[in-house]
N, C-alpha and C positions, 0 to 999 in steps of 0.2 A: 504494500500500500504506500503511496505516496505522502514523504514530509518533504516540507517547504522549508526552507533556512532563508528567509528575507535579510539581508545584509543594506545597512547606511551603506554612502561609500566617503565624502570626506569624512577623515578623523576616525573611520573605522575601519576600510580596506587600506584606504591612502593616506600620506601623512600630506595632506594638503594643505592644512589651517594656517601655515604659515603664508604659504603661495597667495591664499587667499587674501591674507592681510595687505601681501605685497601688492596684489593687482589693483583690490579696491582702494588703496591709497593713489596708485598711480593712473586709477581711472579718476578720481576726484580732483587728483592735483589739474590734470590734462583739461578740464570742464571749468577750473578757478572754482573748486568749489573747498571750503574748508572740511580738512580733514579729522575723523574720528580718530582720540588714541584707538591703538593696539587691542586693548582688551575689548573695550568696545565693538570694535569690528569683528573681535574672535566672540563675542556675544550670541553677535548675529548670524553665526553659522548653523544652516540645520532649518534656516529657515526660506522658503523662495526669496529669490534675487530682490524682486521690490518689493517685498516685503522687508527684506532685510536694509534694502536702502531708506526705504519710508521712515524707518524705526532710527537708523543710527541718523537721519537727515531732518528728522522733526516735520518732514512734510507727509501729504497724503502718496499713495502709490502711483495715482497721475500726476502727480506734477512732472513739470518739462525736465525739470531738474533730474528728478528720480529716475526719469526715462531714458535723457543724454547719460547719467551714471551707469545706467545699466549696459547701455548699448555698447558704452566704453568697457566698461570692466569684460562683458562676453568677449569680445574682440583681443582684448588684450591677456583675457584669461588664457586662450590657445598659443597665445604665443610665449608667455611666460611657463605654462604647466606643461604644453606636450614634449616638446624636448627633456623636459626633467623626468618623464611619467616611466621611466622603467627603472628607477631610484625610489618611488615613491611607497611603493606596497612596505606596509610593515611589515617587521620581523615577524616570519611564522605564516605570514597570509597566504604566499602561492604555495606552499608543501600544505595547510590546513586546507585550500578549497581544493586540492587534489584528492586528497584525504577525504573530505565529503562528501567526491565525487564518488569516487570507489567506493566508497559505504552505500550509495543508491540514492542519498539525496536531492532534491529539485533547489539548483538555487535561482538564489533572484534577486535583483540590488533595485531597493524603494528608496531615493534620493532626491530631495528638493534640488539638483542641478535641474536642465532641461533632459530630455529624453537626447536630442541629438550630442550636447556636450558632455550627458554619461559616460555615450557611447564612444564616441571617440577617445575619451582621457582612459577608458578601460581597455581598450585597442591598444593604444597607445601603450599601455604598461604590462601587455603581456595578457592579458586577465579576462578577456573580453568573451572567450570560448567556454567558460569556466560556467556560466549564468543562461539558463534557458532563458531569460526574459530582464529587460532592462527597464524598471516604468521612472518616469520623471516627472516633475511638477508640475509639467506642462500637459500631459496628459490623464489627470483628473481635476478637476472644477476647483476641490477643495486639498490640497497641498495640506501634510503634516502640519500642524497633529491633529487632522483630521483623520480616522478610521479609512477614507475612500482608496487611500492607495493599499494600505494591506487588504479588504476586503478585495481589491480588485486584483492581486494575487491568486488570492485565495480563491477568486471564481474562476481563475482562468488555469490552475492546477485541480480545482478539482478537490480541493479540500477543505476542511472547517477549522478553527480555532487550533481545537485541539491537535489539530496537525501540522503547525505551523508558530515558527517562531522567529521572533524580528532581533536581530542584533545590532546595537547602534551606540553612538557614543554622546547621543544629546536628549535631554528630557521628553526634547520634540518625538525622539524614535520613541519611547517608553508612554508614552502618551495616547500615540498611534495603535499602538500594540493594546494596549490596554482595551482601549473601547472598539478596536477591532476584535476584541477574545483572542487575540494571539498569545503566544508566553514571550517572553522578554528575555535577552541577554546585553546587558551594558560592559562596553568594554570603556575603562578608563584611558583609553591611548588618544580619543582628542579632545573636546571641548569642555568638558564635563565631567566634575571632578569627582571622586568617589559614592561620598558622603549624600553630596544634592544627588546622583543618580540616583543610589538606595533610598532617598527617600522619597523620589520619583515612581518608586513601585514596583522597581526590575526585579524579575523573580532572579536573577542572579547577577553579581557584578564579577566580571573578569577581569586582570590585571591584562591581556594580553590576547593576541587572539590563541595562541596556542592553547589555553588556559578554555576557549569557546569553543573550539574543539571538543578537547576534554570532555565538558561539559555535555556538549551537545548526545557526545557518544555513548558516555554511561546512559543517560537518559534515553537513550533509542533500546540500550540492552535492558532497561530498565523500565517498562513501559511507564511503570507505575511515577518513575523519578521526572 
């Protein structure tokens, strides 16, 4: 019978969060638009593009402003991250989704990127053959942590709650997971630091993804875990 392993992909397949910082900074500077610190902007990861600009820019998601930043930052994000993209996977990530594979697994990466720039920065790193299905922001209505992108996994595998679980490294993934009925796996490798995970409601937090692994496996032998 089919399980699903829905995987984030910045800050939980890839170590992006920095990139990111980098981009949106130099997509703001390029528009003369003043710039968020750092942490700020690693805030805003996990969430869609204007969304995430709206919130660090105090404006609404139309404004011209939000619009020119974004159009900036997609554009500039391919040219900063793919050349880097086969540097990026953390440690443990290509032997663990091999690993998953061979176990019988269905994976699939739920990612506030867009569907077209998943796919390519996963191409790009190696990674991209590993995932029967790639869904992005842009292809549900309501982007995390709305329930619609795991539920829409989950219809188009073939399975229920109980068969399927999201691993992610921001409250936004545990959120999603949650009021989809999915089980949760937080890993602490990006945005998202232990403690607020766990108390976001992840039925487990990993140090690592080998550690998600792990986890994942006992619990398959273990129907009941």
């Amino acid at each position: 019978m089919t399980f699903v392993i829905a995987c984030d992909l910045d800050g939980t397949l890839l170590d992006t969060p920095g990139l990111i910082v980098e981009t949106c900074t130099a997509a703001l500077t390029s528009i003369d638009v003043a710039v968020p610190d750092a942490a700020e902007i690693r805030a805003s990861i996990g969430l869609p593009l204007e969304q995430a600009f709206s919130t660090m820019l105090g404006l609404p998601a139309d404004d011209p402003t939000v619009t020119r930043g974004t159009r900036q930052y997609r554009a500039l994000f391919d040219e900063i991250a793919l050349p880097k993209a086969r540097s990026l996977p953390f440690p443990g990530v290509p032997r663990g989704l091999a690993t998953l594979c061979d176990a019988g697994f269905t994976l699939a990466v739920a990612t506030s990127k867009s569907h077209a720039g998943a796919d390519a920065l996963l191409a790009a790193a190696g990674l991209r053959d590993r995932f029967a299905m790639v869904v992005g922001a842009d292809q549900v209505s309501r982007p995390k942590p709305d329930p619609e992108m795991g539920r829409l996994i989950m219809r188009r595998c073939g399975v229920s709650g109980d068969r399927a679980v999201m691993v992610g490294d921001t409250t936004h993934d545990l959120a999603m997971a949650k009021a989809a009925g999915m089980r949760s796996i937080a890993v602490t490798s990006g945005v998202h630091g232990r403690e607020q995970l766990a108390t976001a409601g992840a039925d487990r937090v990993a140090g690592g993804f080998d550690e998600v692994v792990t986890t994942i496996l006992a619990a398959h032998e273990d129907p009941a875990g």
